[in-house]
N, C-alpha and C positions, 0 to 999 in steps of 0.2 A: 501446835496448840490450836483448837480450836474457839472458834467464838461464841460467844451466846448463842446466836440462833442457829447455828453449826450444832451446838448440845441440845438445843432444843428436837432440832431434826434428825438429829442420832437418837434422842427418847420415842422419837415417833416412829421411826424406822424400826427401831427394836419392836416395840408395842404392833406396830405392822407386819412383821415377820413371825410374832409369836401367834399371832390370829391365826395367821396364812400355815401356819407348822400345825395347829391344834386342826385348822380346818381339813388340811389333805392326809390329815393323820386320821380323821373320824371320815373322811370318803373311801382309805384305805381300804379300814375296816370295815363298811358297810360291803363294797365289793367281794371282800374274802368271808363277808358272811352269805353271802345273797352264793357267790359259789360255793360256799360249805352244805348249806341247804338245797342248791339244786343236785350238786353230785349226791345228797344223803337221801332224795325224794327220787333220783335216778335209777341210784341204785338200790333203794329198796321196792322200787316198781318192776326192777327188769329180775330180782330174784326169785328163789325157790320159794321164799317164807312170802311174799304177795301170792305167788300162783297157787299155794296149799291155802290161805286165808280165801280167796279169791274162786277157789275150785268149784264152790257148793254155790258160786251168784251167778244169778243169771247169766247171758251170753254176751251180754251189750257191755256187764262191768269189765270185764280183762281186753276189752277194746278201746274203753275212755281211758282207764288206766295204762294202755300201750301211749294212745297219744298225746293222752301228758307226759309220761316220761319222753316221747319223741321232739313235744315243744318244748320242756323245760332244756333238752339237752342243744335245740337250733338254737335257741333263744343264749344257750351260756356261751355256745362258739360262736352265734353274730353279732353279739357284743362283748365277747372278747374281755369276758371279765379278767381273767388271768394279768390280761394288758394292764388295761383299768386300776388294776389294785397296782400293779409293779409303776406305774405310770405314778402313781397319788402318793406310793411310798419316797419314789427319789424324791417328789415337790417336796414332799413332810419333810424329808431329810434334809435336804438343800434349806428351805428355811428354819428349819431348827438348826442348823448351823449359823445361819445368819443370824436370826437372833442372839445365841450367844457371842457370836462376834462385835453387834452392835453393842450390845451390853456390857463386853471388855472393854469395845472404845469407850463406852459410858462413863468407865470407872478409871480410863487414862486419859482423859479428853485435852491434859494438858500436857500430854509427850510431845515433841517434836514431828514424831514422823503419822501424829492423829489426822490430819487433815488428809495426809496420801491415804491411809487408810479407808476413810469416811469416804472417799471418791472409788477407790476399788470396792467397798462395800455397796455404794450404791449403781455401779457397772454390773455388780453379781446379783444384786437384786434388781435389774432391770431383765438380765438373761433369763433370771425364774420368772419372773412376771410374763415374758414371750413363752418360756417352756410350760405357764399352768392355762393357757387360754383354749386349750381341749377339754379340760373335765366342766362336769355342769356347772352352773350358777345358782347357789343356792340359799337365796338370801335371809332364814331362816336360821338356818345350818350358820351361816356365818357371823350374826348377830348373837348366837348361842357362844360361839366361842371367843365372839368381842366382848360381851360381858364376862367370861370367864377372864379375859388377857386382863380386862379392865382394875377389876377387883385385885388380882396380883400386882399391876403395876400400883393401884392405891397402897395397899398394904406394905411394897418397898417404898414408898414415898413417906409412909407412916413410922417407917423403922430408922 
């Protein structure tokens, strides 16, 4: 059984991991967009359908156009976007599973074995905490998705 400020720090923790799940779930996807668009601008620079558009312009255009596609393609291997997204996807994962686990404890906070719980929950949320401190800091980005946690945790409070 846990205590009062025991449930209070398990609502936080929940409310904390649902951020952190909305946040590395929207860095995911910026990554797997940002390589969706360089492989689609890669490979429509290095085809037949650019060189036939491109055949009638000057000399200088099928040159800028070589080395943009040449930077966009350094730029997707030196940052390793592929990494990037699979990196942001496990943190999403990892805490969107904690959050619902805090959120169980939530709803059992007076079983017996809640307090062993609450302590392995928060061992598992320190591990992600060490495993998210490579992706950027985006304090924007993160206040977007603290207001979005916010408003859902109001609205369970209201129900």
């Amino acid at each position: 059984m846990l205590t009062e400020s025991q449930t209070n720090r398990v609502w936080q923790d929940a409310f904390e991991a649902e951020v952190r799940a909305f946040y590395f779930g929207d860095l995911a996807a910026r990554y797997i967009r940002q390589k969706q668009i360089i492989t689609g601008v890669s490979f429509f620079l290095s085809s037949g359908a650019a060189a036939t558009l491109i055949a009638r312009s000057p000399s200088l255009i099928p040159v800028i156009l070589s080395i943009i596609a040449a930077v966009l393609s350094a730029y997707s291997i030196s940052s390793n976007l592929d990494k990037r997204a699979l990196s942001m996807s496990k943190l999403h994962s990892t805490w969107n599973r904690l959050a619902v686990e805090y959120d169980r404890l939530w709803n059992h906070w007076y079983e017996d074995e809640a307090e062993r719980q609450l302590v392995e929950l928060q061992d598992r949320s320190i591990a992600a905490s060490e495993a998210g401190t490579e992706p950027p800091y985006d304090e924007p980005l993160l206040e977007k998705w603290g207001k979005v946690a916010s408003e859902k945790y109001k609205n369970r409070l209201a129900a």
